[in-house]
KOLDREN-44516 format. One record per residue (C-alpha): residue number from 1; residue in three letters; x, y negated, z. Coordinates in Angstrom, 1 decimal. Layout:
+-------+------+--------+--------+--------+
! pavex ! voba !      X !      Y !      Z !
+-------+------+--------+--------+--------+
!   NUM !  Ala !      X !      Y !      Z !
...
+-------+------+--------+--------+--------+
//
This chain:
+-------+------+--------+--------+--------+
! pavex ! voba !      X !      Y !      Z !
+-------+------+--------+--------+--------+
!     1 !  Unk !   12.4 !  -67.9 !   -6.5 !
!     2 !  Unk !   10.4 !  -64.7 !   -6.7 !
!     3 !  Unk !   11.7 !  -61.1 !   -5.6 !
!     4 !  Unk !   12.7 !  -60.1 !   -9.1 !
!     5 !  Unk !   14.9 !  -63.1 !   -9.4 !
!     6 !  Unk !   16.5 !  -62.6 !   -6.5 !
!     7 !  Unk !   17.2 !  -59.4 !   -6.9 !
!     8 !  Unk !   19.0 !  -60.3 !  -10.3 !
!     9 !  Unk !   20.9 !  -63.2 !   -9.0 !
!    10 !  Unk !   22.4 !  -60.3 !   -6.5 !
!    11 !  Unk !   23.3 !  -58.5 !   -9.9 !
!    12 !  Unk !   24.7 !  -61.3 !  -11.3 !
!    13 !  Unk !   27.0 !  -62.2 !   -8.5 !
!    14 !  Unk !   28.0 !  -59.0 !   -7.9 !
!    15 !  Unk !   29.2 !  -58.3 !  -11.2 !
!    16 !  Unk !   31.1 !  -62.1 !  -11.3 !
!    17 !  Unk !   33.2 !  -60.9 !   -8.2 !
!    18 !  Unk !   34.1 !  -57.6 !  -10.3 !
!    19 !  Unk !   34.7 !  -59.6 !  -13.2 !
!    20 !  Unk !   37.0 !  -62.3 !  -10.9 !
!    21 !  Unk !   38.4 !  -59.5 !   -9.1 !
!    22 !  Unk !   39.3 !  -57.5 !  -12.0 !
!    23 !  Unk !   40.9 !  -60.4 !  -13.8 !
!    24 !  Unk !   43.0 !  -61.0 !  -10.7 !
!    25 !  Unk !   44.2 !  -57.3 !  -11.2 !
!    26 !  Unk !   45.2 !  -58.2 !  -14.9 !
!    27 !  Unk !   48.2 !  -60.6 !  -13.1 !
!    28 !  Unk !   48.6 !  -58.6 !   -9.6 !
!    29 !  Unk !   48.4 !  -54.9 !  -10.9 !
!    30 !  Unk !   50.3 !  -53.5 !   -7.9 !
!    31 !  Unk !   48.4 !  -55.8 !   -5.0 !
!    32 !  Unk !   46.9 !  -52.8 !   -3.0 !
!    33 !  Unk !   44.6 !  -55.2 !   -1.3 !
!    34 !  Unk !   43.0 !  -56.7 !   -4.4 !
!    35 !  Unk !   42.4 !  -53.0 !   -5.8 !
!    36 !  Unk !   40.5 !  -52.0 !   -2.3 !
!    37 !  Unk !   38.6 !  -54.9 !   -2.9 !
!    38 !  Unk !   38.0 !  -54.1 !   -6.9 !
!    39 !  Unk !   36.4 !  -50.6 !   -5.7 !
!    40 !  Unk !   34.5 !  -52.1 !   -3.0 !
!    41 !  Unk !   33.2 !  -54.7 !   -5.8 !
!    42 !  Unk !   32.6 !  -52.3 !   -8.4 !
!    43 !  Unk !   30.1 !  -50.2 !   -5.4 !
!    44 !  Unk !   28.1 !  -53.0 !   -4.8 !
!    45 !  Unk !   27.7 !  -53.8 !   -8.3 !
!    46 !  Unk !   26.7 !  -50.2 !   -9.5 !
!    47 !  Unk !   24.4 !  -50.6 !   -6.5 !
!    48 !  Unk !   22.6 !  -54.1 !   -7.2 !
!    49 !  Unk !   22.0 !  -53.1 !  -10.7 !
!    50 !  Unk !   20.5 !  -49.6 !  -10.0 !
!    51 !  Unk !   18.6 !  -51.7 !   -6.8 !
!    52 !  Unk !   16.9 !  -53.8 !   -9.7 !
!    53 !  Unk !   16.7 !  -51.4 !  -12.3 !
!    54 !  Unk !   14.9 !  -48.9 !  -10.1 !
!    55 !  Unk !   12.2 !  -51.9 !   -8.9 !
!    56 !  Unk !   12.1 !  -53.8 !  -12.6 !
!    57 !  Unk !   13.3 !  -51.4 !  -15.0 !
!    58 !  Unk !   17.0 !  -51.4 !  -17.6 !
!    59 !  Unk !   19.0 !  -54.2 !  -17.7 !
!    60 !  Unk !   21.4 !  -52.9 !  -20.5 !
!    61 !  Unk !   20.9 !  -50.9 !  -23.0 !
!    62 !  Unk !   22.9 !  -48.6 !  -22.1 !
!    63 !  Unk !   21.0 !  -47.9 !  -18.7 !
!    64 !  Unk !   17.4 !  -47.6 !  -21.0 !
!    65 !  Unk !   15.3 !  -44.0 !  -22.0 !
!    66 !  Unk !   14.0 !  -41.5 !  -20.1 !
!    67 !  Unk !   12.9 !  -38.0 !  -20.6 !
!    68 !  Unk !    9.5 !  -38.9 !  -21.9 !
!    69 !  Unk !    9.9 !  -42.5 !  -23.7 !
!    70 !  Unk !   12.1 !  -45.3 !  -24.2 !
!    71 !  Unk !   11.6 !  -48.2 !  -21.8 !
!    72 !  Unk !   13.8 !  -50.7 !  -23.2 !
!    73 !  Unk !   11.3 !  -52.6 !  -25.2 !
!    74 !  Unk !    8.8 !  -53.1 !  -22.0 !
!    75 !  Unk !    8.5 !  -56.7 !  -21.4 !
!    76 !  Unk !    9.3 !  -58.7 !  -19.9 !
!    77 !  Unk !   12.7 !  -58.2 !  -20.2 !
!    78 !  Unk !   15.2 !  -60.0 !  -17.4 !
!    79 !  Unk !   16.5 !  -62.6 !  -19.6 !
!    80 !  Unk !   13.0 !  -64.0 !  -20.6 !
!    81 !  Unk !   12.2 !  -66.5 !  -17.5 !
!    82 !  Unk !    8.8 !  -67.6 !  -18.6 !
!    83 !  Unk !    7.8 !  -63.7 !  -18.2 !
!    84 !  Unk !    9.3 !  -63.3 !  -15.1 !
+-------+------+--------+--------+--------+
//
């Protein structure tokens, strides 16, 4: 597996425990613990993604542009393997 893989398998698992945690919230709304835990989940997400999008460039839409072009159409993009 090569660095850039790696470093979006973090991404992805991060964001499945903030997924799992915040479905866990949907039936435990008042569990204390489970919302200290959804923070602490949403930190290390915000900070996988912007660890891979700083190294390999926008994973969303959303996080693409820049003052002096727009990046999003740079390839490879994550999702194509062969590229990668």
């Amino acid at each position: 597996m090569t660095d850039k893989q790696s470093t979006l398998r973090q991404v992805q698992q991060a964001d499945f425990v903030l997924l799992e945690t915040g479905l866990y919230l949907n039936g435990h709304p008042a569990c204390m613990e489970a919302l200290a835990y959804f923070e602490e989940a949403k930190k290390a997400a915000k900070a996988a993604r912007c660890a891979y999008e700083e190294t390999y460039g926008p994973l969303t839409l959303s996080s693409a542009g820049g003052e002096t072009c727009f990046d999003w159409n740079e390839s490879p993009l994550p999702w194509e393997w062969e590229a990668n």
